[in-house]
PAMIRO-594903 format. One record per residue (C-alpha): residue in one letter; x, y, z. Coordinates in Angstrom, 1 decimal, always signed. Each point is the difference from the previous one (the first is absolute). Example, Ala and Ser with C-alpha at 12.3 -4.5 7.8 and 13.67 -1.06 7.14 Angstrom:
% PAMIRO-594903
ATOM fiza      X      Y      Z
ATOM    a  +12.3   -4.5   +7.8
ATOM    s   +1.4   +3.4   -0.7
//
This chain:
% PAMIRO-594903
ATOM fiza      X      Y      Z
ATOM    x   +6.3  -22.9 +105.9
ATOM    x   +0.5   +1.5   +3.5
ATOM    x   -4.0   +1.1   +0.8
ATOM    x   +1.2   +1.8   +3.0
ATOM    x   -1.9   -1.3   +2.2
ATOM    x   +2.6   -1.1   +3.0
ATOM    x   -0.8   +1.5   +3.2
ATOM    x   -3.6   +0.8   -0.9
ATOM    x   -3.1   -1.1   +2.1
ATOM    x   -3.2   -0.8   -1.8
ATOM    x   -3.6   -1.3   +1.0
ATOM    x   -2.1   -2.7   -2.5
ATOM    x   -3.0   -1.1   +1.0
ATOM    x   -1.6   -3.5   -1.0
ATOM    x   +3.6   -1.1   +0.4
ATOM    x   -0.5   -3.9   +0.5
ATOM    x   -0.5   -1.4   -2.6
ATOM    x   +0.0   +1.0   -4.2
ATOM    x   +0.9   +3.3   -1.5
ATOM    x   +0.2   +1.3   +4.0
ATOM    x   +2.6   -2.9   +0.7
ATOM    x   +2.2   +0.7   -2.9
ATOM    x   +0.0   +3.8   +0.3
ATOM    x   +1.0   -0.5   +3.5
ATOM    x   +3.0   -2.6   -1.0
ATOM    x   +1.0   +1.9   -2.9
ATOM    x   +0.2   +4.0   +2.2
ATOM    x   +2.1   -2.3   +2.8
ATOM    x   +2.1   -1.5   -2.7
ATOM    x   +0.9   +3.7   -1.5
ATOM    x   +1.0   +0.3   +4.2
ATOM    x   -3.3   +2.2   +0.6
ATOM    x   -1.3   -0.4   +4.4
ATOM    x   -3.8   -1.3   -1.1
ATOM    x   -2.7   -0.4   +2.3
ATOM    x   -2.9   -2.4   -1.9
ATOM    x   -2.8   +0.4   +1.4
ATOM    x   -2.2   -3.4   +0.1
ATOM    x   -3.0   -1.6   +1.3
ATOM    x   +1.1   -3.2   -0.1
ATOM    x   +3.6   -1.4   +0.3
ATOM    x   +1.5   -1.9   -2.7
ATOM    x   +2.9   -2.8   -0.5
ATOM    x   +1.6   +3.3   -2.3
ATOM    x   -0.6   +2.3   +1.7
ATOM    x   +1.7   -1.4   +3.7
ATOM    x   +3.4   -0.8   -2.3
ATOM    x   +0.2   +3.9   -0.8
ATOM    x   -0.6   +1.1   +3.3
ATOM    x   +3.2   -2.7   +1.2
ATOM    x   +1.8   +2.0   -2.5
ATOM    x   -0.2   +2.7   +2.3
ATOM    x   -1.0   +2.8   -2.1
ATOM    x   -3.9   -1.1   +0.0
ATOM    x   -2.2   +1.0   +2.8
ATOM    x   -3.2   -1.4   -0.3
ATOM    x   -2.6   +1.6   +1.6
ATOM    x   -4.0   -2.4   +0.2
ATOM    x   -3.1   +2.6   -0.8
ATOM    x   -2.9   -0.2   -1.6
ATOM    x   +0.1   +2.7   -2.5
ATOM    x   -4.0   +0.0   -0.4
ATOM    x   -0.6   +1.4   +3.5
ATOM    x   -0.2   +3.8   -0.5
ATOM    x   +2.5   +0.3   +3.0
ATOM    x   +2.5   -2.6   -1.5
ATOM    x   +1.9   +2.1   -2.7
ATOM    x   +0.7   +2.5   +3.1
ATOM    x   +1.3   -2.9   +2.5
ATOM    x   +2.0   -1.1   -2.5
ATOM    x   +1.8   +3.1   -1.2
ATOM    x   +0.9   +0.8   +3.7
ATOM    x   +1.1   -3.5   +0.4
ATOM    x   +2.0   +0.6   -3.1
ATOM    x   +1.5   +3.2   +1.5
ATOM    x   +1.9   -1.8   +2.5
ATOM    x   +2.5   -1.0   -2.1
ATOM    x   +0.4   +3.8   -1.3
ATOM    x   -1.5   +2.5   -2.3
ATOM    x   -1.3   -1.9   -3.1
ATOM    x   +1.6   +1.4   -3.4
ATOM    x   -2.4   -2.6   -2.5
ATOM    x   -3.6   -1.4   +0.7
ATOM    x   -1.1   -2.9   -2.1
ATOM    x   -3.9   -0.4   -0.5
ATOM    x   -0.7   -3.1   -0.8
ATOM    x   -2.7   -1.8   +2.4
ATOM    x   -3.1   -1.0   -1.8
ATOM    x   -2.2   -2.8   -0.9
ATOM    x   -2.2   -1.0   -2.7
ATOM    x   -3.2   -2.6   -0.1
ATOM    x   -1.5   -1.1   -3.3
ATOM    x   -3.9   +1.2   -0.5
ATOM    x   -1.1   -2.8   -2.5
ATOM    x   -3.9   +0.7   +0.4
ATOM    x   +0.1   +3.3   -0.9
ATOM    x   -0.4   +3.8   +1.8
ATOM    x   -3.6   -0.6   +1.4
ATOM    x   +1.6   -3.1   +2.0
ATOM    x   +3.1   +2.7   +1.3
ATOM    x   -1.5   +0.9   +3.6
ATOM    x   +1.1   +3.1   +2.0
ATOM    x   +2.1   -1.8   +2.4
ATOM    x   +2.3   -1.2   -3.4
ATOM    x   -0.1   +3.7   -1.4
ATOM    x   +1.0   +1.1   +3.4
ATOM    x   +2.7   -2.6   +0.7
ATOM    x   +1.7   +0.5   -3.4
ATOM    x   +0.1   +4.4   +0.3
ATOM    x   +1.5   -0.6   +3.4
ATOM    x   +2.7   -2.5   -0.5
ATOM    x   +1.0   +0.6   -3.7
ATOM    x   -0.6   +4.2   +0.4
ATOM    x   -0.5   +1.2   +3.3
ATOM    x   +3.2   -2.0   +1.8
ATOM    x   +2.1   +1.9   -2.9
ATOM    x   -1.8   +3.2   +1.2
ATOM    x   +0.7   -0.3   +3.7
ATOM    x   +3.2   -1.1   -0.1
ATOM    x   +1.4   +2.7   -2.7
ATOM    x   -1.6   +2.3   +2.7
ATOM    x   +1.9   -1.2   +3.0
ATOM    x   +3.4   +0.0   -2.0
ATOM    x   -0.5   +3.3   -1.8
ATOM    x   +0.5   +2.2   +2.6
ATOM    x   +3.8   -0.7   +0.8
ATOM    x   +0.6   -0.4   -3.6
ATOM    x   -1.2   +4.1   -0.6
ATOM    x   +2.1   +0.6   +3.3
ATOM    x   +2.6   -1.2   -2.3
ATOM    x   -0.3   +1.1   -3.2
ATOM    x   +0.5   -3.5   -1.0
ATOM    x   -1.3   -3.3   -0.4
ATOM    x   -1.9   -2.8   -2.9
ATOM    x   -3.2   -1.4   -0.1
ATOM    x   -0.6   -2.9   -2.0
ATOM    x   -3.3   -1.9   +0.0
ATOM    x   -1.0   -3.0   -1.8
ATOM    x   -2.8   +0.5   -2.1
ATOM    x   -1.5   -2.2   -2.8
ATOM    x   -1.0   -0.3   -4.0
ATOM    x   -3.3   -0.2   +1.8
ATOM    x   +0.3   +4.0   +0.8
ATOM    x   -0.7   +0.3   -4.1
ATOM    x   -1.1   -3.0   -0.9
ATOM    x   -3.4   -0.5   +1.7
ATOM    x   -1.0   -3.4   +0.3
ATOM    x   -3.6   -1.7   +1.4
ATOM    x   +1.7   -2.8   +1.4
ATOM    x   +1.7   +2.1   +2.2
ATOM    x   -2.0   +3.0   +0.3
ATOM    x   +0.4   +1.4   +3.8
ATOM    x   +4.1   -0.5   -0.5
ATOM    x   +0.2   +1.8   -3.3
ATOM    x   -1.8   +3.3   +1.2
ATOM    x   +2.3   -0.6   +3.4
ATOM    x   +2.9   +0.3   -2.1
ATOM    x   -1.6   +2.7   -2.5
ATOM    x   -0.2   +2.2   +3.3
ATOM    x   +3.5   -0.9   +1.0
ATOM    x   +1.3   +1.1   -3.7
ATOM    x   -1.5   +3.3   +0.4
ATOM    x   +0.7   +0.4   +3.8
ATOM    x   +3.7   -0.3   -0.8
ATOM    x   +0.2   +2.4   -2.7
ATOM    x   -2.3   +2.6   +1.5
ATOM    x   +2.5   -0.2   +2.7
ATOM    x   +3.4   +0.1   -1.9
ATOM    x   -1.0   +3.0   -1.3
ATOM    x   -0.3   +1.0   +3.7
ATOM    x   +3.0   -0.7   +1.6
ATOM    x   +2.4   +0.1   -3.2
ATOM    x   +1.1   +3.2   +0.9
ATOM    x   +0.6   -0.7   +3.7
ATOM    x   +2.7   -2.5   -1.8
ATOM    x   -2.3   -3.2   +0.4
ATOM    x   -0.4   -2.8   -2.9
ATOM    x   -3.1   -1.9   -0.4
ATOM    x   -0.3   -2.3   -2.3
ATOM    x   -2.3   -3.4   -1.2
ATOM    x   +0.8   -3.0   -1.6
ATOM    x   -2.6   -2.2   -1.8
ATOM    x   +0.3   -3.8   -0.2
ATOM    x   -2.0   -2.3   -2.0
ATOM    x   -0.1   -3.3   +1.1
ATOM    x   +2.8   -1.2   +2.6
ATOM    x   +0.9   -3.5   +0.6
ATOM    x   -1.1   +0.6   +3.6
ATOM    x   -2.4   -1.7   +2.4
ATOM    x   -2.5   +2.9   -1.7
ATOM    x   -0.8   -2.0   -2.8
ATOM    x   +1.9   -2.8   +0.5
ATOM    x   -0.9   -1.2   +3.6
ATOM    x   -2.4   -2.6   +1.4
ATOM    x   -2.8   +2.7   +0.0
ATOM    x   +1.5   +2.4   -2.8
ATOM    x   -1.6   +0.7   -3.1
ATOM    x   +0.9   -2.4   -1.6
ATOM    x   -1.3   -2.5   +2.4
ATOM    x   -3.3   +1.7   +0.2
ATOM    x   -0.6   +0.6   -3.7
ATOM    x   +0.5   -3.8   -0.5
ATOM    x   -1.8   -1.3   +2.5
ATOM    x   -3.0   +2.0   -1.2
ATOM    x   +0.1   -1.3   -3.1
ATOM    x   +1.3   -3.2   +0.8
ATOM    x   +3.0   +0.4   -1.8
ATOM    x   +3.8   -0.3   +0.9
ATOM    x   +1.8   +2.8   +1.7
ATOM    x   +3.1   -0.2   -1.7
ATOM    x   -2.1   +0.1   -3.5
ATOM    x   -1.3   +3.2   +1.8
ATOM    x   +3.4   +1.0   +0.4
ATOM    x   +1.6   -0.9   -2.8
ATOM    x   -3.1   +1.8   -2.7
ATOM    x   +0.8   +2.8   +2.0
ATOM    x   +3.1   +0.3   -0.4
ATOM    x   -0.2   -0.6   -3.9
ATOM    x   -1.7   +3.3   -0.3
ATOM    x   +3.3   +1.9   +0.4
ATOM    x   +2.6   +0.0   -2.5
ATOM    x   +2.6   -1.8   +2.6
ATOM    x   -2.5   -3.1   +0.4
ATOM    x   +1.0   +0.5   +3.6
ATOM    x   -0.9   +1.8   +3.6
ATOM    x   +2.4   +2.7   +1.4
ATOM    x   +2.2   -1.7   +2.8
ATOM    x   +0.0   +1.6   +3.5
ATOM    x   +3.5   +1.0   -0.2
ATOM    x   -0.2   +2.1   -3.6
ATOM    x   -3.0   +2.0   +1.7
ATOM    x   +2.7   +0.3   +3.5
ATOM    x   +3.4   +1.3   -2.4
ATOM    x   -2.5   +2.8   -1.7
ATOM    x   -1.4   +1.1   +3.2
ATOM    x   +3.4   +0.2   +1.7
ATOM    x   +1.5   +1.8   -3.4
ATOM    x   -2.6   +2.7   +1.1
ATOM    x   +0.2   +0.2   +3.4
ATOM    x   +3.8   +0.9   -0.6
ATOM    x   +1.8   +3.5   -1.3
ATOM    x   +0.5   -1.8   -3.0
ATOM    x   -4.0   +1.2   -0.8
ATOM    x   +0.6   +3.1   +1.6
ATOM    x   -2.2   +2.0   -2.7
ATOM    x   -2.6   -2.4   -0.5
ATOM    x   -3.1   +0.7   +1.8
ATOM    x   -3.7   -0.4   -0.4
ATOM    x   +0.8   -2.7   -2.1
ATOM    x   -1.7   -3.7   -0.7
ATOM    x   +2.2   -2.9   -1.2
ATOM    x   -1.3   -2.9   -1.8
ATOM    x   +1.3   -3.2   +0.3
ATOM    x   -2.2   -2.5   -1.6
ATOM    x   +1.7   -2.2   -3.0
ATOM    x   -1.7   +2.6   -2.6
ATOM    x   -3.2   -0.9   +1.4
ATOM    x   -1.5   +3.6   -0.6
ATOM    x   +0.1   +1.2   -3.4
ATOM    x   -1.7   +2.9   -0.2
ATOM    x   +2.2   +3.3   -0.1
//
């Protein structure tokens, strides 16, 4: 299916690595011009950009003036038709929300919220000049399914949930999309990395991290985590025309993890 994308210039943020990496490879694959926005290079990330339709542009997204540098970086290359949300982190609070200081609070609202914030601000502007553009920002079960272990990151993403809906329903008729999509557990760096949550849960309770893993992933109905490139193909479906009356929407995509209706 032709997504329509050729010719289009988009912006994702958190772009080295995981969800960020395979958005980015999957937009330049449908021929979309992407800038990924990164604070750190990766071995992925440099082999898109010597395809020559990455730009990679190094920011720190939790610096309130680093959304802003990197949008006008991003304008270089031309007016930006899609932004990608996706930069955020996540730090497992085993001993509970008396132990969660201000500093952690702070650090998760800015990186996981307030990056989305700024840089939906410093793109918006063009896109209303327009009368066109998407917004698609990586959110997280988390946003609905509170959790103590990870307290600070799921009110982060609660905030971004309701952000990006309060906001569809302010731009939608200037011809703007916004949309979420919410993961569960990704076979990415996240949960599966040397300091993921996996590695921390077991090594709090002295256990193995790919037991961690592996019981957490028997809670959904798949037995499995969401790869980085299924989360990437539903992202790009809606940052195409092929979506082009969705808006306001969340997408799951977590092996049936959620069963509530």
């Amino acid at each position: 299916m032709d997504l329509g994308l050729a010719g289009k210039r988009a912006l994702v943020t958190g772009a080295s690595k995981g969800i960020g990496l395979a958005v980015t490879r999957a937009l330049a694959a449908e021929g979309a011009h992407v800038v990924a926005g990164s604070r750190s290079r990766s071995e992925g990330l440099l082999d898109l950009v010597g395809s020559g339709r990455v730009h990679e542009v190094e920011v720190d997204l939790s610096r309130a003036t680093g959304p802003a540098e990197l949008v006008a970086a991003a304008r270089e290359h031309g007016p930006l038709d899609i932004l990608v949300n996706n930069v955020g982190a996540v730090a497992a609070r085993l001993d509970g929300f008396l132990s969660v200081t201000d500093e952690q609070w702070l650090g998760s609202l800015n990186l996981t919220f307030m990056a989305a914030v700024r840089t939906t601000r410093a793109v918006l502007p063009e896109m209303l000049e327009r009368g066109s553009g998407t917004i698609v920002t990586t959110c997280s079960v988390n946003s609905f399914l509170p959790d103590p272990a990870v307290i600070d990151y799921s009110a982060a993403k609660a905030a971004l949930a309701n952000f990006s809906k309060a906001l569809s329903k302010e731009v939608g008729p200037a011809g703007i999309r916004v949309n979420t999509v919410s993961p569960g557990p990704v076979t990415t760096g996240l949960w599966l990395g040397d300091h993921g949550v996996a590695a921390t849960v077991a090594a709090a309770h002295g256990g193995d991290p790919n037991d961690v893993a592996q019981a957490q992933a028997g809670q959904a109905p798949t037995g499995r985590f969401t790869e980085p490139e299924e989360v990437a193909d539903l992202v790009v479906l809606l940052a195409s025309d092929r979506a082009g009356n969705v808006t306001g929407a969340d997408f799951v995509i977590d092996g049936g993890l959620i069963q509530t209706i």
